[in-house]
C-alpha positions as CSV (number, residue, x, y, z in Angstrom):
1,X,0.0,0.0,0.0
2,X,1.6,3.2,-1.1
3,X,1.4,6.9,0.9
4,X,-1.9,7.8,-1.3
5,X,-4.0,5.1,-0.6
6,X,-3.0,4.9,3.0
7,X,-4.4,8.3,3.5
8,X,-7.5,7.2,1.3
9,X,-8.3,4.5,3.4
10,X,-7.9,6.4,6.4
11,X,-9.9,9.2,5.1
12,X,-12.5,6.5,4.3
13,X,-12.5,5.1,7.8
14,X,-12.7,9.1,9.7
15,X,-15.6,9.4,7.3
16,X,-17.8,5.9,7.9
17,X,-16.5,4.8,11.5
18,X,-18.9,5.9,14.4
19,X,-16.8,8.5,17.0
20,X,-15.8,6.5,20.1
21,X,-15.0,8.5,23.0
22,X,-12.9,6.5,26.1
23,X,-16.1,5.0,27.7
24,X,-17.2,3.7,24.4
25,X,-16.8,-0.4,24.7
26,X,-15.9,-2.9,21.6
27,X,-14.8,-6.7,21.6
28,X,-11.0,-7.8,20.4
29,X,-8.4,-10.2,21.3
30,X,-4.9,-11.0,19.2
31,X,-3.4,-13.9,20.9
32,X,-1.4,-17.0,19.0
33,X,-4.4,-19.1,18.9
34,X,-6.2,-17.2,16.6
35,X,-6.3,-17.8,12.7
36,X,-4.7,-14.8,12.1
37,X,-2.1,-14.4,14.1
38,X,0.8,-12.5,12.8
39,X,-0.8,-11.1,9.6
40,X,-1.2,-7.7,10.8
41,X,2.5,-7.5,11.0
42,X,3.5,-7.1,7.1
43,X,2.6,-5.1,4.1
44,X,1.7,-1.9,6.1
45,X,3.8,1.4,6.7
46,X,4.0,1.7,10.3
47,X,4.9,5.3,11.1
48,X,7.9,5.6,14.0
49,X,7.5,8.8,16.5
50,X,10.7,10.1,18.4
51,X,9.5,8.1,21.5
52,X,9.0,4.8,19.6
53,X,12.8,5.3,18.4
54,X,13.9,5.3,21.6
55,X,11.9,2.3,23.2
56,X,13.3,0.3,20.3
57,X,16.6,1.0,19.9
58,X,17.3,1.0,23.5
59,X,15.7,-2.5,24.0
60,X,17.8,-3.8,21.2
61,X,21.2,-2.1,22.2
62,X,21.9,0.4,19.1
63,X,23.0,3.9,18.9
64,X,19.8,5.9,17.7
65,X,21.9,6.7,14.5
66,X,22.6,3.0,14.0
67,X,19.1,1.6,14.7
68,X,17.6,4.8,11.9
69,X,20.4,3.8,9.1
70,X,19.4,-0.2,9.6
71,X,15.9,0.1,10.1
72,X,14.1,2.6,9.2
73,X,13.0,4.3,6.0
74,X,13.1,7.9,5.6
75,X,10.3,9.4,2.9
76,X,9.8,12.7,2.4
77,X,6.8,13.5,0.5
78,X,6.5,17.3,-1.1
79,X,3.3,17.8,1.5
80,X,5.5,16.8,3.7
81,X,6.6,19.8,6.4
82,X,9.0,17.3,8.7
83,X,10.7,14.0,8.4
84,X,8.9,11.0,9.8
85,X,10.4,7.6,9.3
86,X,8.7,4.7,8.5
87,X,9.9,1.3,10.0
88,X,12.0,-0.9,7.2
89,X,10.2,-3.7,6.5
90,X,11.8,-7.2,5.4
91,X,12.4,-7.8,1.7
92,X,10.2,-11.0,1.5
93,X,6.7,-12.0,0.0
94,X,4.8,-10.7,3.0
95,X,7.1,-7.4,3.5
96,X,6.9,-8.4,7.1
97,X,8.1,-6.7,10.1
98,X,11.4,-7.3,10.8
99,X,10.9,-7.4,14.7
100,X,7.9,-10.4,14.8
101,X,8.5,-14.3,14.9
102,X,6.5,-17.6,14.7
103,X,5.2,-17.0,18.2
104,X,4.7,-13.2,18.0
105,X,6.2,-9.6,18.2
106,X,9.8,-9.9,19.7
107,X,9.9,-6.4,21.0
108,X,6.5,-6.8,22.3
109,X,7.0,-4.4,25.7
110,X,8.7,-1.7,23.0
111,X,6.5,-2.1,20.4
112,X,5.5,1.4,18.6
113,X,2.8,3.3,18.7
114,X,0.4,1.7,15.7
115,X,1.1,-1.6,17.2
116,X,0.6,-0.4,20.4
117,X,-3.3,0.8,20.3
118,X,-4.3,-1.3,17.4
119,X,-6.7,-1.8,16.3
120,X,-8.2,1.6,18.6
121,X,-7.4,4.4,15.9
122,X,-7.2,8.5,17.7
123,X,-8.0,11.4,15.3
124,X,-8.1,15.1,16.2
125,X,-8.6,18.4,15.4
126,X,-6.5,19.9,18.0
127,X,-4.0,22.7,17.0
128,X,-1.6,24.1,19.3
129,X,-3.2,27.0,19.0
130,X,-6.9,25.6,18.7
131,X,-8.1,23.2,20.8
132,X,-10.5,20.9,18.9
133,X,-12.1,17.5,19.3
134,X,-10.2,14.1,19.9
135,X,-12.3,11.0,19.3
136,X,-11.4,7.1,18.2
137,X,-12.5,4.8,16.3
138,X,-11.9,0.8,15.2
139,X,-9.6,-0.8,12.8
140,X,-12.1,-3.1,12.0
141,X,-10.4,-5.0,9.0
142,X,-11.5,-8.0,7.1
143,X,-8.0,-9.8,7.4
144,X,-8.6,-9.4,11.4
145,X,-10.3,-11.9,13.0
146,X,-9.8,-10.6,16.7
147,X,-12.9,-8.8,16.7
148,X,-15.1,-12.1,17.1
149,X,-13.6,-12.8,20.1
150,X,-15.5,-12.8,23.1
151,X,-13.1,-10.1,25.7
152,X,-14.8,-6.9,25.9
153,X,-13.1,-3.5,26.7
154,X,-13.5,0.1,26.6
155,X,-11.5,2.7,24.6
156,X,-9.6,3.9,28.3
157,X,-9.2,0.6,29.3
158,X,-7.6,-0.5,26.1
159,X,-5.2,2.2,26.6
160,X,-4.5,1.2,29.8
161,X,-3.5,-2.5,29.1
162,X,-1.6,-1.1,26.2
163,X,0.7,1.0,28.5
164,X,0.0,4.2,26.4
165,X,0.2,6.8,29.1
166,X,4.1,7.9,27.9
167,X,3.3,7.6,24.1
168,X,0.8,9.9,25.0
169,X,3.0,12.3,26.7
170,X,5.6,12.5,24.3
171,X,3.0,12.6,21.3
172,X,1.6,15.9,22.4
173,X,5.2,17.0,22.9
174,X,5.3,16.3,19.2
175,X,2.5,17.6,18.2
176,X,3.4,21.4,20.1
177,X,6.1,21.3,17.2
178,X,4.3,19.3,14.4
179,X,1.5,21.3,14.6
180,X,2.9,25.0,15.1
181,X,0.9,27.4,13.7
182,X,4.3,28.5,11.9
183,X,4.1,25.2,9.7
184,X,0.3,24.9,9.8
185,X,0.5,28.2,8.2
186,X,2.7,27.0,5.4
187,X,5.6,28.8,6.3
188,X,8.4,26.1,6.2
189,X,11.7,26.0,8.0
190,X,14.8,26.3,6.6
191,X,17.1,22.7,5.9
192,X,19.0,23.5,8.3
193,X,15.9,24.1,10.7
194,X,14.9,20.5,9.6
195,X,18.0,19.2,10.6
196,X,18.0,20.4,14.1
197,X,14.6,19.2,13.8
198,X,15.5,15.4,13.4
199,X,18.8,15.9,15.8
200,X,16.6,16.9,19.0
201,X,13.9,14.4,18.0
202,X,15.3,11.1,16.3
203,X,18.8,11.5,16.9
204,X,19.0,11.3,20.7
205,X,22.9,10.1,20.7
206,X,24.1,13.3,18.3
207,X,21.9,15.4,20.5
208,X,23.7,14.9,23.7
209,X,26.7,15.4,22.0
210,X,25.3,18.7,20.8
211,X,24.5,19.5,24.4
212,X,27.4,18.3,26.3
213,X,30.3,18.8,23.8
214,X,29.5,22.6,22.6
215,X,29.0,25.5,23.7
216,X,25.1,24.7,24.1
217,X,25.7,24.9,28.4
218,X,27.6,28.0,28.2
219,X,24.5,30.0,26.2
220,X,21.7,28.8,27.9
221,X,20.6,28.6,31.4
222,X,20.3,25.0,32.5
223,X,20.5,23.9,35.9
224,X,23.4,21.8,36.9
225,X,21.1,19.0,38.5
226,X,19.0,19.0,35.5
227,X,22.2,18.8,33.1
228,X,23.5,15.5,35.0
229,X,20.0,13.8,34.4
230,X,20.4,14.9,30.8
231,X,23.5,12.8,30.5
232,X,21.9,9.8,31.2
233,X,17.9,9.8,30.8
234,X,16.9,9.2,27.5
235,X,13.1,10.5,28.3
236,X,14.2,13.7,29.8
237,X,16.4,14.3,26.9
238,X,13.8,14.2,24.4
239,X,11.5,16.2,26.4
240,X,14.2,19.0,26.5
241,X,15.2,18.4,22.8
242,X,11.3,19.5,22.0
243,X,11.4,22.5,24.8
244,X,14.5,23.9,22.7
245,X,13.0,23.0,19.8
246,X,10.3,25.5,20.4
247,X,13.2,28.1,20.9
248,X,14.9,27.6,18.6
249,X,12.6,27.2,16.0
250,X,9.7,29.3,16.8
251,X,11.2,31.4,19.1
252,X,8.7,31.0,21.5
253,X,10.4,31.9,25.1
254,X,10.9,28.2,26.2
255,X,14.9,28.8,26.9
256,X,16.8,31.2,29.1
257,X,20.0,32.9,27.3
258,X,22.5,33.2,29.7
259,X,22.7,37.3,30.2
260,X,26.9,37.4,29.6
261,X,25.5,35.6,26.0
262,X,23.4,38.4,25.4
263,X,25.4,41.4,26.9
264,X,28.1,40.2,24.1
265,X,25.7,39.9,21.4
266,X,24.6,42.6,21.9
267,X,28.0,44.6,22.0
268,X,29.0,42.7,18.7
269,X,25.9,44.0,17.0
270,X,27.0,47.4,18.4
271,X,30.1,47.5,17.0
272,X,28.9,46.5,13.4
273,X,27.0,49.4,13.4
């Protein structure tokens, strides 16, 4: 399935599937003992965010660089205002996922996002600057045979078996960049911009070595405490990377220059003029 008739076929489903909010209650299982076990888990483009990146390179013991060069696919359509990449799916008949075996996923704790709340689907209208509606709906595709089974849930409930409370998190982290008014207006950033972009987001490794082995520490105010924790938490690092992000992009006022930083700007400007 390529990029246009993924988006058909989700435009199709926003259009015909009822609205589901978190009480809402529908019937699935996935389990090895049902027919079609596994099937889900080829032929589909499953979308990586920064957080999934880091859950799955860290449980397989890569460098973030590393695990994006061997397994990830990076697409950049012209509608396109950031870089998202797209898992890299084995080069076999089924074009299956390179992480699932006879008896099921194999990074099953790490598994993204898509895998994650499948086959629960979350559409919104939010902006950052707009607050709209959120809603979900079902996946309910032929090839699936989980929704005959008998085990009954709710939408929240789902979630909370899933373990989705941190992919939320980090996804509205994403989405205070993603969905910016200064790209939802059609203004786009600069190359450069786009790599700092995929450094602070994707590129967790090269972004500690951007904070810890420039001058990053000596321009901005960061607390010492908060600077050790940086060195080692992989979380609190991408939170930061989208709080500079904001800054550096947008120049929204999520970052402290240090005043010595400015003073000398300033006096540099001054003695342009």
């Amino acid at each position: 399935m390529d990029r246009s008739d993924a988006q058909g076929l989700e435009d199709q489903i926003l259009k015909d599937a009822p609205r589901l909010s978190l009480a809402s209650r529908f019937r699935f299982a996935c389990h090895p003992g049902i027919s079609c076990f596994n099937a889900c888990c080829g032929d589909v483009n499953i979308v990586l965010t920064p957080y999934d990146v880091l859950r799955l390179r860290r449980r397989l013991g890569l460098g973030s660089q590393d695990f994006l060069a061997t397994h990830t696919l990076l697409p950049f359509a012209k509608t396109q205002t950031l870089p998202i990449p797209l898992l890299k799916m084995r080069e076999d008949a089924k074009k299956s996922c390179p992480f699932v075996g006879p008896e099921g996923c194999t990074v099953y704790e790490d598994r993204p996002w898509p895998c994650r709340v499948y086959p629960v689907g979350v559409a919104s209208s939010h902006t950052v600057s707009r607050p709209g509606e959120e809603f979900y709906f079902i996946l309910d595709e032929p090839q699936c045979h989980g929704h005959k089974e008998e085990r009954e849930w709710s939408v929240g409930d789902w979630f909370r078996d899933q373990c989705v409370e941190q992919y939320h998190e980090f996804g509205d982290l994403m989405k205070e960049v993603t969905l910016h008014p200064r790209l939802t207006s059609g203004k786009p950033l600069e190359p450069k911009q786009i790599e700092l972009y995929f450094m602070a987001t994707y590129e967790l490794d090269r972004f500690r070595r951007f904070v810890f082995e420039s001058r990053f520490l000596d321009c901005y105010e960061v607390a010492r405490d908060y600077a050790d924790k940086l060195r080692s938490d992989d979380e609190e690092l991408l939170r930061f990377g989208f709080t500079w992000l904001r800054f550096a992009l947008f120049g929204e006022h999520t970052m402290q220059v240090k005043p010595e930083v400015l003073e000398a700007k300033r006096a540099e400007l001054a003695a342009r003029q």
